[in-house]
C-alpha positions as CSV (number, residue, x, y, z in Angstrom):
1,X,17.3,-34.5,26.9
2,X,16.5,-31.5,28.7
3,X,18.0,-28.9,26.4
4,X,15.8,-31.3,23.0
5,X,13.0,-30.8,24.8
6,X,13.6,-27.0,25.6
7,X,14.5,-26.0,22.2
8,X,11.4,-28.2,20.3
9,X,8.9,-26.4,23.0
10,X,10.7,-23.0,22.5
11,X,10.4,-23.6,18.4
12,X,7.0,-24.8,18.6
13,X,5.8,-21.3,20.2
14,X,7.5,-19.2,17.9
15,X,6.0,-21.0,14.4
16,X,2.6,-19.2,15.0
17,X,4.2,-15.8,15.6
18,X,6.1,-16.3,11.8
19,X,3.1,-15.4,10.2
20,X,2.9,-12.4,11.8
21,X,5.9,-10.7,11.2
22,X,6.1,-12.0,7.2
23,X,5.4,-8.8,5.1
24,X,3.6,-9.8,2.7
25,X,3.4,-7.5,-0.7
26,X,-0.4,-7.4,-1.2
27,X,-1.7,-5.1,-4.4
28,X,-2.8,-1.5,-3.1
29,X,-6.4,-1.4,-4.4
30,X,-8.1,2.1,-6.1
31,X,-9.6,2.8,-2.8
32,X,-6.1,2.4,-0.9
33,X,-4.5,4.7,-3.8
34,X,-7.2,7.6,-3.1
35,X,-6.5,7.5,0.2
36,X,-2.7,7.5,-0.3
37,X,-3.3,10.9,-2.6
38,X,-5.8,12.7,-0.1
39,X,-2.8,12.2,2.6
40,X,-0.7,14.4,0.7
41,X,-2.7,16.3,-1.7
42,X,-6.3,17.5,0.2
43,X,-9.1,17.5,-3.1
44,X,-11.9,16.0,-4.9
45,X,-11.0,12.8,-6.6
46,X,-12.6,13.1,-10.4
47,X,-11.2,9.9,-11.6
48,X,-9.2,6.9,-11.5
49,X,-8.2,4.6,-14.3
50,X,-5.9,1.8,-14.2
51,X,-2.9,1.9,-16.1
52,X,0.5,-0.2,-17.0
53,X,0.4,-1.8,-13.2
54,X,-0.2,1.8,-11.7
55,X,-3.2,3.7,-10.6
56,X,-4.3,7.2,-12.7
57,X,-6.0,9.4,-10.0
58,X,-7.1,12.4,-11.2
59,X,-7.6,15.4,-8.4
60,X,-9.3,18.8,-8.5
61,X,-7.4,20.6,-5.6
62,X,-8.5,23.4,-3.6
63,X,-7.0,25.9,-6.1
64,X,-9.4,24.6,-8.6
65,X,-5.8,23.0,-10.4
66,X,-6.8,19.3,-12.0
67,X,-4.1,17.4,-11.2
68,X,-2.8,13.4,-11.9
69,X,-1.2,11.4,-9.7
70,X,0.0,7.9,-10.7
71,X,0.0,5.6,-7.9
72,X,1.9,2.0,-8.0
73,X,-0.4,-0.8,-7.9
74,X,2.7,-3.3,-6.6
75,X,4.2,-0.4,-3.8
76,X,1.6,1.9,-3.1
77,X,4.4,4.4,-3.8
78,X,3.1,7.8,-5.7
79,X,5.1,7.3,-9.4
80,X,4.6,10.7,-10.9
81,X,2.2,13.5,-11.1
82,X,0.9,16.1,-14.2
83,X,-0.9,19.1,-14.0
């Protein structure tokens, strides 16, 4: 009875603690992506668009290069960049 009693008190305190711990995938939104560029790549933002499920951030960088970064909307994860 003990150990029933044990294990329903010891599962009952870790329920709240799930949602903690679930990841859950939330849509990086154009402010999160121009932060996510300006990490990496220092420069005035002249644009962003959105695009088949990504974000088109345009940057003039400190060499006066314009350059585009696309920027997953799912992952967050920097898809590609032009000059």
């Amino acid at each position: 009875m003990k150990a029933k009693l044990f294990a329903c008190i010891l599962l009952c305190s870790l329920m709240p603690m799930h949602g903690v711990f679930a990841q859950q995938e939330q849509p990086v939104n154009k402010q999160q992506a121009i932060e996510i560029i300006q990490q990496q790549n220092p420069g005035r933002v002249l644009s962003v668009k959105t695009k088949n499920g990504s974000y088109s951030v345009r940057v003039l960088d400190k060499q006066g290069h314009v350059r585009t970064f696309h920027v997953d909307r799912k992952t967050g994860q920097i898809k590609g960049k032009t000059r």
